[in-house]
N, C-alpha and C positions, 0 to 999 in steps of 0.2 A: 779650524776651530779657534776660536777668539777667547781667552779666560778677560773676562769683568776683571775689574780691578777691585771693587769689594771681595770679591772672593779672594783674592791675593790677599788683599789686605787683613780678612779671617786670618789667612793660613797661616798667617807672619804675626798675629800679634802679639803674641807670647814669644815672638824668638826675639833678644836688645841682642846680641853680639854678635862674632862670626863664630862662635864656636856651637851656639843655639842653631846654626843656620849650617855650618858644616862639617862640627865635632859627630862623633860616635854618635850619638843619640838624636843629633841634627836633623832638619825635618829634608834636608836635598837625599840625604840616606836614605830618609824612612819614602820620599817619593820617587828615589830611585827603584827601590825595592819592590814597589806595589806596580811600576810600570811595568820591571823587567817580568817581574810574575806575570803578569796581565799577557803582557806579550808572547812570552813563552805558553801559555795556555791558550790563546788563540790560535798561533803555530802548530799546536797538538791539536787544538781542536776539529783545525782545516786539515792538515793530513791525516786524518782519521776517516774523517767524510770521505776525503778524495779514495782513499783508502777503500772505505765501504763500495763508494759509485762505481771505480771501477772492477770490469771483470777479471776474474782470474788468470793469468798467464802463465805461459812454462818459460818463462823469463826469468832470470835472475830477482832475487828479491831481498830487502836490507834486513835480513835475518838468518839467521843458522838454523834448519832444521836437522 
């Protein structure tokens, strides 16, 4: 996937410094943040499914009953 440069250009235009760009409140944080989430919720998402699709086994399992 290809990001436009307008859309870059959006993202950034309120950030003049390096510290707008990657202090605490910086938008590389705040876009870190929304990936890892995203990520991690996909990850959950698919092992759930896989989870439901397959059948039960008398196999070890990633849990303590």
């Amino acid at each position: 996937m290809t990001f436009r440069p307008e859309l870059i250009d959006e993202l950034l235009k309120d950030y003049k410094n390096v510290d707008d760009l990657m202090g605490q409140g910086g938008i590389f944080k705040q876009l870190s943040k929304v990936l890892i989430e995203r990520y991690l919720t996909a990850e959950l998402d698919t092992h759930l499914d896989e989870e439901k699709a397959s059948p039960e086994s008398d196999g070890p399992k990633n849990r303590f009953i």
